[in-house]
C-alpha positions in Angstrom: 28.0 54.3 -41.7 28.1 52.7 -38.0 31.2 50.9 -37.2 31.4 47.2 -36.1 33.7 47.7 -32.6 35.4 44.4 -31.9 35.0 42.4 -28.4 38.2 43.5 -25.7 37.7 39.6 -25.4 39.1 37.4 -28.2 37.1 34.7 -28.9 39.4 32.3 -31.2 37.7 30.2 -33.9 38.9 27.2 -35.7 37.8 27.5 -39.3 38.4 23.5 -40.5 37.8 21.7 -43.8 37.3 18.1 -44.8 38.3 16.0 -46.7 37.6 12.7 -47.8 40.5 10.2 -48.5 40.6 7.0 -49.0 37.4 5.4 -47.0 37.9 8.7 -44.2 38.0 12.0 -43.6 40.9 14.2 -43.0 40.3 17.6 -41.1 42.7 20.3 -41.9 42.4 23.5 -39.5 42.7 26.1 -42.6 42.2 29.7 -40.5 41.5 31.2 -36.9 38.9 34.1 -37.0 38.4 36.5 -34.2 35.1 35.3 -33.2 32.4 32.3 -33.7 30.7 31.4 -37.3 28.0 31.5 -38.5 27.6 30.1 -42.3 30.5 29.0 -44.6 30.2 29.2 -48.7 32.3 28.3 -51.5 32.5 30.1 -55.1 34.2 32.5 -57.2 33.6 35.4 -55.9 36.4 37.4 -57.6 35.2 36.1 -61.0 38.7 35.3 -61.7 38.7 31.6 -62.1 39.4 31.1 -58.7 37.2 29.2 -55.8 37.6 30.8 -52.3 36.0 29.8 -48.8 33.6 32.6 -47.1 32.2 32.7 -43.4 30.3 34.9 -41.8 30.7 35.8 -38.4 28.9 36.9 -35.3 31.0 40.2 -35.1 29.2 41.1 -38.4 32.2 40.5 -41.1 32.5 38.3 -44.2 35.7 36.5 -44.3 37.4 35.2 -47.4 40.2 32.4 -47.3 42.4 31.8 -50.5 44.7 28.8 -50.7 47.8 29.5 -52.2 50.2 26.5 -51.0 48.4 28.0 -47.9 45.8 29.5 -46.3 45.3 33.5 -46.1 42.4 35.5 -44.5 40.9 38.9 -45.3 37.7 40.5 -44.7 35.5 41.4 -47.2 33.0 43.5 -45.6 31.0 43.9 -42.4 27.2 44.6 -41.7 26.5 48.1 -39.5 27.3 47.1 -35.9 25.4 43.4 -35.7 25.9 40.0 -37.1 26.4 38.6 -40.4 24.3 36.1 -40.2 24.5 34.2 -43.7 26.7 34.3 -46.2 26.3 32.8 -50.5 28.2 33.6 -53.8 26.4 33.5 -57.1 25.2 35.8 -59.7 22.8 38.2 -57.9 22.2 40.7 -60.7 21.8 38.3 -64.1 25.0 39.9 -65.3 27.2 36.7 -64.9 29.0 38.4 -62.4 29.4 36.5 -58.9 29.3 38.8 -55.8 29.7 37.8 -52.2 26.2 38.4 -50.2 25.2 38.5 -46.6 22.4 38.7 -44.5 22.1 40.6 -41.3 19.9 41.3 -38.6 18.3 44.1 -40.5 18.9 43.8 -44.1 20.6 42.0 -46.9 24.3 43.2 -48.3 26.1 43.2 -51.9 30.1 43.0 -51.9 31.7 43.7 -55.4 35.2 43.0 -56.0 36.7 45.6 -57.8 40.9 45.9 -58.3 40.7 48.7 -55.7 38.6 46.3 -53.2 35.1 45.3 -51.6 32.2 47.4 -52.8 28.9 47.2 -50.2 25.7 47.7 -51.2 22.2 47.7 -49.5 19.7 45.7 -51.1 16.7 47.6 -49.7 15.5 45.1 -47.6 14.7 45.9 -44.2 13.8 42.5 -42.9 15.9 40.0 -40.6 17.7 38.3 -43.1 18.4 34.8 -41.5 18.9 33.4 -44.9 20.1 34.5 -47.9 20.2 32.7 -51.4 21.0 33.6 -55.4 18.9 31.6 -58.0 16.4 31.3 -60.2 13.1 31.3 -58.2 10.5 32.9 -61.0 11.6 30.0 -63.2 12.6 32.6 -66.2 16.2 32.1 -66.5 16.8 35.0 -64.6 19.3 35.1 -61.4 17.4 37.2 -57.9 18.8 37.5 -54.4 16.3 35.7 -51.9 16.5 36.9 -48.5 14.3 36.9 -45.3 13.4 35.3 -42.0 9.5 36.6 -40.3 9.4 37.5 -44.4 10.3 36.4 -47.2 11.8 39.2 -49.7 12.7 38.9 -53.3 15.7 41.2 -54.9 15.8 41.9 -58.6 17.9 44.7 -60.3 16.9 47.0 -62.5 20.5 47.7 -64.4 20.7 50.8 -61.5 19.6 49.8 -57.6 17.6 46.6 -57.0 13.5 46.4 -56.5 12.6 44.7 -53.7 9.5 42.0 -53.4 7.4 41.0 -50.9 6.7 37.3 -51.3 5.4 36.2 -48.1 5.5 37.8 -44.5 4.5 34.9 -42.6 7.3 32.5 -42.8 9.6 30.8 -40.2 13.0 31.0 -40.1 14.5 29.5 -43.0 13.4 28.6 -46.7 14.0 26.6 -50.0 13.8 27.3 -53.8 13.9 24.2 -55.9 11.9 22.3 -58.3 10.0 20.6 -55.4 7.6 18.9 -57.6 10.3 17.3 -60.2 9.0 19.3 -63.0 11.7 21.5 -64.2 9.9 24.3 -62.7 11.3 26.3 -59.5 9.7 27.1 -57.0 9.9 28.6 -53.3 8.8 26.3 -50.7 8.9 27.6 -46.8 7.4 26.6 -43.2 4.8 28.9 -41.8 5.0 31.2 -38.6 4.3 29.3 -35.7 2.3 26.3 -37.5 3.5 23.0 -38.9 2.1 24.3 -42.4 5.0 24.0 -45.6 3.8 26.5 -48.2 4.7 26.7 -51.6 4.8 30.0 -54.1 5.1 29.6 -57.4 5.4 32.7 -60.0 2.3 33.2 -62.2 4.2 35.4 -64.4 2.6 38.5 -62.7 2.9 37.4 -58.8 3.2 34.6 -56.5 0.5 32.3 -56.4 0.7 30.7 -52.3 -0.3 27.1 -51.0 -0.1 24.9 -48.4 1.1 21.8 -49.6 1.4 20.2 -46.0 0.3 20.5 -42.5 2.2 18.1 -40.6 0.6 16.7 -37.2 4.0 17.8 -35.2 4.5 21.5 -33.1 5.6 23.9 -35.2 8.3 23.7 -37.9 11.8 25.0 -37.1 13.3 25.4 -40.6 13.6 24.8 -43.7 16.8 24.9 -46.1 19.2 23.2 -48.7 22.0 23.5 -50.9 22.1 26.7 -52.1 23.4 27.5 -55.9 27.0 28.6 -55.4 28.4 27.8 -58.9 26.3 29.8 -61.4 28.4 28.0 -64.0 26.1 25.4 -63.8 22.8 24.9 -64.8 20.6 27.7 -63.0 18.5 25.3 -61.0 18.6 23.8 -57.6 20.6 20.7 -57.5 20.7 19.2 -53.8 18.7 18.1 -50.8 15.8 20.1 -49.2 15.1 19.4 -45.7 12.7 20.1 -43.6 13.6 19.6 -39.2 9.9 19.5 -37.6 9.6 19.4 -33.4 9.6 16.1 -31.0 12.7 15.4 -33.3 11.2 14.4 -36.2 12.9 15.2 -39.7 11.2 14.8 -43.2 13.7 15.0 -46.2 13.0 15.7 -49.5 15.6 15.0 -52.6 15.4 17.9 -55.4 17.4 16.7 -58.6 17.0 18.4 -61.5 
């Protein structure tokens, strides 16, 4: 295992948080990290009744903040010698156990917390893993690990390593799982490789069934994204906004409440 060798330049970061009081919003500076950020998530990560803060960083670590009266930093884990490029917490395997995941440049990474620490694992997916989300997309009740960028990959364990899926290799950038069409049902929704295209898959109970729900008249999508399911104490769907940022600064928003 490569090591992730810091920058002989600092570069300080402010990690802030908001909050809303009385008709405004109070910023609080709640840690300084040794370089710039890239994602910030929120969950229980410990699985000890206890919400945390996570960022991931362009030096290639996950960072965890605890407030105690206070704020206090630790890392969690770092990729092999690039950046972390997205960070979520949820319940990867279907076990109801939240775990910390990250996506590099290369692959997608499991952190256990154990009493003696972090745990990494691989999750077998040799992809650039821009994004990386935990829910429901198969619409069975069961929890995956979504991860990808130039393709989209779907993680499921097996009780012993996890089985990687390709769902589709085309896609740019970022993605969305959600019951798009306000029927209960979840389903993966993503922009197309160089195109203005949105495609949808939806599980078939054997694969995933692709279509192009949109071609919008604009240059080429940038990304697509929402809120991603950090609190698998909820109900295992997507509950937030989808949004899709198209070019000549256009922006088409969709609202997925379920």
């Amino acid at each position: 295992m490569s090591v992730v060798f810091r920058k002989s330049i600092l570069i300080l970061v402010v990690v802030v948080i908001f909050s809303y009081v009385w008709g405004d919003w109070n910023t609080i500076k709640i840690g300084t990290l040794p370089t710039f950020l890239y994602q910030v998530a929120v969950g229980d990560g410990r699985n000890d009744g206890i919400d945390r803060v996570y960022v991931s960083t362009y030096d290639g670590y996950i960072y965890e903040g605890t407030y105690y009266g206070g704020w206090s930093w630790v890392e969690v884990g770092h990729s092999d010698s690039e950046r972390m490029l997205d960070v979520t917490v949820g319940n990867g395997r279907g076990d109801g156990i939240n775990r910390v995941y990250g996506g590099s440049q290369s692959t997608a990474y499991e952190f256990t917390y154990t009493p003696g620490g972090w745990n990494r694992m691989e999750l077998g997916v040799s992809a650039f893993s821009r994004e990386v989300w935990v829910c429901d997309g198969r619409d069975d009740d069961i929890m995956r690990v979504y991860a990808g960028s130039g393709g989209l990959k779907e993680c499921t364990w097996n009780g012993s390593s996890w089985d990687a899926l390709n769902i589709g290799e085309s896609i740019n950038w970022h993605f969305g799982i959600g019951a798009g069409r306000s029927d209960d049902t979840n389903r993966i929704y993503c922009p197309g490789a160089a195109s203005s295209s949105i495609r949808e898959y939806t599980w078939n109970s054997s694969s995933y069934d692709e279509s192009i729900i949109g071609n919008l008249s604009f240059s080429p999508l940038l990304r697509m994204g929402g809120k991603k399911l950090i609190y698998p104490r909820m109900r295992h769907r997507l509950i937030g906004l989808v949004y899709v940022l198209v070019g000549q600064g256009v922006m088409a928003v969709f609202v997925c409440i379920v």
